[in-house]
MIKOL-204888 format. One record per atom (N, C-alpha, C): y, x, z. Coordinates in steps of 0.001 Angstrom, whole numbers, plus 524288, in hexadecimal, padded with zeros to 5 digits. Layout:
N
YXZ;...
***
This chain:
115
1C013D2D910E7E1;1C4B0D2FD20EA10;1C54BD2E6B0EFC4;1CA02D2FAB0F2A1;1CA30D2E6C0F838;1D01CD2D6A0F844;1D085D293E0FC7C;1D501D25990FD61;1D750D29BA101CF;1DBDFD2D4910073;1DFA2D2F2E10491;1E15ED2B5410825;1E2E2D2D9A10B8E;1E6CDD2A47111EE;1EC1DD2DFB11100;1EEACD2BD4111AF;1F46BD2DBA1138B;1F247D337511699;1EF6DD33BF118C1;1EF8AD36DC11CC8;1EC6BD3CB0119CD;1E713D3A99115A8;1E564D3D52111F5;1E9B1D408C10FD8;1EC32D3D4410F4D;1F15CD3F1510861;1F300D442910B88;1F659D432710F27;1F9F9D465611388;1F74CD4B86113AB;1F23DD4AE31163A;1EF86D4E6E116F9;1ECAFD5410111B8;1EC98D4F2110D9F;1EBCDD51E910886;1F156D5577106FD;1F4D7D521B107C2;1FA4CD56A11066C;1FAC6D5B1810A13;1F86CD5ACE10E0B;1F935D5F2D11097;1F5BCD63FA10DF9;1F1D5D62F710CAF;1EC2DD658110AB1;1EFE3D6865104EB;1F212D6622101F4;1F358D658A0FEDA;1F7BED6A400FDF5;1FA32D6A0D102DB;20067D6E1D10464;1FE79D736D104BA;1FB7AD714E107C1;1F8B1D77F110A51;1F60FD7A051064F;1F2C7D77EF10376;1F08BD78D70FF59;1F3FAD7C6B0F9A0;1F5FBD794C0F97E;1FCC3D79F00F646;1FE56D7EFD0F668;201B1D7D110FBC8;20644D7E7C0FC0D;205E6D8511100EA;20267D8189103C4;1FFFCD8576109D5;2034AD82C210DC8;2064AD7ED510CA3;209D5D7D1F1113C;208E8D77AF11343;20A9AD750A11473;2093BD6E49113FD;20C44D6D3E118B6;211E4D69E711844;21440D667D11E0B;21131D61D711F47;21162D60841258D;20DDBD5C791261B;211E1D57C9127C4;20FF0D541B12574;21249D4D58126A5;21351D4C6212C94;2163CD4A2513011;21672D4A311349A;211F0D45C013650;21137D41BF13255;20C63D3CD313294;20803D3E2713271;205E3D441A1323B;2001ED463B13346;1FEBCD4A8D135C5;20488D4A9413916;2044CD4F0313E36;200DFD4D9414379;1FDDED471114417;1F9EFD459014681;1F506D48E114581;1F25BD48B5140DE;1EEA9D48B813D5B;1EDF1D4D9713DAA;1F419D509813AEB;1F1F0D556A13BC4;1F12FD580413FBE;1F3E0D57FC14396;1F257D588914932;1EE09D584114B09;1EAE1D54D71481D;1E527D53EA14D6B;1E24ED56AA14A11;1E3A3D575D1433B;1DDA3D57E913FC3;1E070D608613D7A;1E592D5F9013A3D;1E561D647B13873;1E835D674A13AD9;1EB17D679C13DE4;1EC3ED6B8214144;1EA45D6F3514517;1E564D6D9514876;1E255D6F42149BE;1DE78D72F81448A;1DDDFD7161140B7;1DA89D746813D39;1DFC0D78C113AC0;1E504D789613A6F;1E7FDD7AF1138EF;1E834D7EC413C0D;1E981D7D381419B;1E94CD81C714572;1E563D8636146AA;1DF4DD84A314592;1DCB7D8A481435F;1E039D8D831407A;1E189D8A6F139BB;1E2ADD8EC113566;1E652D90B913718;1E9F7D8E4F13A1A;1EE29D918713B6E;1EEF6D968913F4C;1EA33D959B1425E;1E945D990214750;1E6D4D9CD1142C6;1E3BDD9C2F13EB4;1E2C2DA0D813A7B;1E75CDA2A613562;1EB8DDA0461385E;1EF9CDA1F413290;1F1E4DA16412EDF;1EC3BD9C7312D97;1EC55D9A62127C3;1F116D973B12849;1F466D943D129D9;1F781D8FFF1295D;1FCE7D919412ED1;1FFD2D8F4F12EF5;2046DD8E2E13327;20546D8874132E0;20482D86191381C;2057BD7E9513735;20657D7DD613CE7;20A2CD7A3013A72;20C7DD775713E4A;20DC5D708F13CDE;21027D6E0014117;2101FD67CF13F14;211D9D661213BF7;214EFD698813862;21627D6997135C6;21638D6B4312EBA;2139DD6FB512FF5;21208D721412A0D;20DA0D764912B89;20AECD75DF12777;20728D7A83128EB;208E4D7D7112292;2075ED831D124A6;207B7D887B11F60;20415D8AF811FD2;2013ED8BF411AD7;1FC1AD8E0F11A06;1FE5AD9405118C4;1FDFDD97B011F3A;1FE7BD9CEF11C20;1FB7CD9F6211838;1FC7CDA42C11767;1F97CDA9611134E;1F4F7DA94111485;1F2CEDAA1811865;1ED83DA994119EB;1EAEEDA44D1195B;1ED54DA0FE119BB;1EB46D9A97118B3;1EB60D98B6112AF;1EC85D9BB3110C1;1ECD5D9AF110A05;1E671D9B8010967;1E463D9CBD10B06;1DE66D9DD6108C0;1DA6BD9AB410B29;1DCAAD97381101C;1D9D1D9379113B1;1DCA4D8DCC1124F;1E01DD8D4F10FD6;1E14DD884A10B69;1DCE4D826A10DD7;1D946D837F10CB5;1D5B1D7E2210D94;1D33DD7DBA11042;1D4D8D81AB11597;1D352D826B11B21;1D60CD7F3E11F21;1DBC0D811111CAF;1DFC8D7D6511E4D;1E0C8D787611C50;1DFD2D77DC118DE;1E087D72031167D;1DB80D6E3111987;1D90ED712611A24;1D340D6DE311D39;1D611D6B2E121DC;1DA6FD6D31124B1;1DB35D69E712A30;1DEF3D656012901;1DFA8D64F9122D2;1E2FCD5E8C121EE;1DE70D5C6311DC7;1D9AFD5CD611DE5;1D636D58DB11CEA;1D4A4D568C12142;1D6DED51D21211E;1D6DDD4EB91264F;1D0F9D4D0C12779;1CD33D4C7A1214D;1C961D48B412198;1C528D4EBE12284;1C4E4D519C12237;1C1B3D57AC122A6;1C2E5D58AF1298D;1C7B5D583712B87;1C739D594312FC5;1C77ED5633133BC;1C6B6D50A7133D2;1C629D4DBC136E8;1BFCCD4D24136C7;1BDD2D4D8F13363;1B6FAD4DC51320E;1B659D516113604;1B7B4D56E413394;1B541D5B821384E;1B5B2D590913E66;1BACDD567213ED0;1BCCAD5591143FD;1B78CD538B14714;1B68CD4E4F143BD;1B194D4A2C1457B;1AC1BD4D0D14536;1ABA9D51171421F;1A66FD51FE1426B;1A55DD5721148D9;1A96CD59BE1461E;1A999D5F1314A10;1AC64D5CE614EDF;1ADEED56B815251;1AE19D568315616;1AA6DD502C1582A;1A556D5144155D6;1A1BCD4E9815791;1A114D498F155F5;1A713D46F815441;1A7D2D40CF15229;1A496D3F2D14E9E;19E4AD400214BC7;19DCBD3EC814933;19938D3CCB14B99;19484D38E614AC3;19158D368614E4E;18C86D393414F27;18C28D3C8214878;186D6D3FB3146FA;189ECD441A1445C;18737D49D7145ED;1864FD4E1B142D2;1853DD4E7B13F8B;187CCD4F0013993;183F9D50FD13681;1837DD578113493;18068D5938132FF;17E65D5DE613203;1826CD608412ED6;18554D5CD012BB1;187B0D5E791255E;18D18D58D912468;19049D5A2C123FD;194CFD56E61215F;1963DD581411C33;1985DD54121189E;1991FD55C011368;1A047D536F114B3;1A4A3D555D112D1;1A916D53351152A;1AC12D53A411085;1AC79D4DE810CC2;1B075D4CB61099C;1B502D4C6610AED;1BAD0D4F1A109D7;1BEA7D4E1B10DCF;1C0E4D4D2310776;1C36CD47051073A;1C716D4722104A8;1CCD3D4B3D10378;1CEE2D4BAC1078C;1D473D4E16107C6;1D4E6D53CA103B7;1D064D5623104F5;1D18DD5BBB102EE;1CD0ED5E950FF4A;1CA25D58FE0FD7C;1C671D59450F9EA;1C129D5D9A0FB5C;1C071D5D6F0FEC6;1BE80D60DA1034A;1B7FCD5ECA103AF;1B4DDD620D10299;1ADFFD5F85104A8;1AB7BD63A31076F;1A92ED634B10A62;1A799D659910E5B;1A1CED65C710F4F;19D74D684F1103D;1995BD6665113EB;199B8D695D1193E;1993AD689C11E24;19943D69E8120ED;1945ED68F1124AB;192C9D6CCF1259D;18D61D6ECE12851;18EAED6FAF13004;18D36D6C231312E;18C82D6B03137CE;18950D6C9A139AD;18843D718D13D86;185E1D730914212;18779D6FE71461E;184E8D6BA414A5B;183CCD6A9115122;181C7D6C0D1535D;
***
């Protein structure tokens, strides 16, 4: 199994709302976090439709009903801080291929790297 953080949990309820509900309010204690990591990935979907968000609440419109785990991808904190490090050079070596267990959203991945 895997040991949540406070910060895991938070992030899982959000996954969780949207998932749900299509809606999810955000905590004012991870308006840092989300700021640097899912808002920026929110602001694509939104520039496509799928969602309306602000610092406050994000709403998964009609059109975002079918991109569900598109959007939930920008509050897996541990999926997109990875991309962050790989796709902005932080990592020491290239590799060809990543395999990416992300606790939060039960999520596995392989991901295939062109340099």
């Amino acid at each position: 199994g895997y040991f949540l953080t406070g910060e895991d949990l938070a992030f899982r309820q959000y996954i969780l709302d949207i998932s749900c509900k299509g809606y999810t309010s955000f905590n004012r204690d991870d308006l840092a976090i989300l700021k640097e990591y899912s808002f920026p990935e929110l602001k694509k979907l939104e520039e496509d439709e799928l969602l309306t968000c602000n610092e406050n609440e994000l709403t998964v419109t009609e059109r975002g009903r079918f991109f569900i785990r598109n959007i939930c991808r920008a509050f897996d904190l541990h999926l997109v801080r990875l991309f962050d490090n790989i796709f902005n050079n932080r990592l020491f070596n290239k590799p060809d291929r990543i395999i990416i267990n992300s606790p939060i959203a039960s999520l596995n991945l392989l991901v295939f790297c062109k340099y």
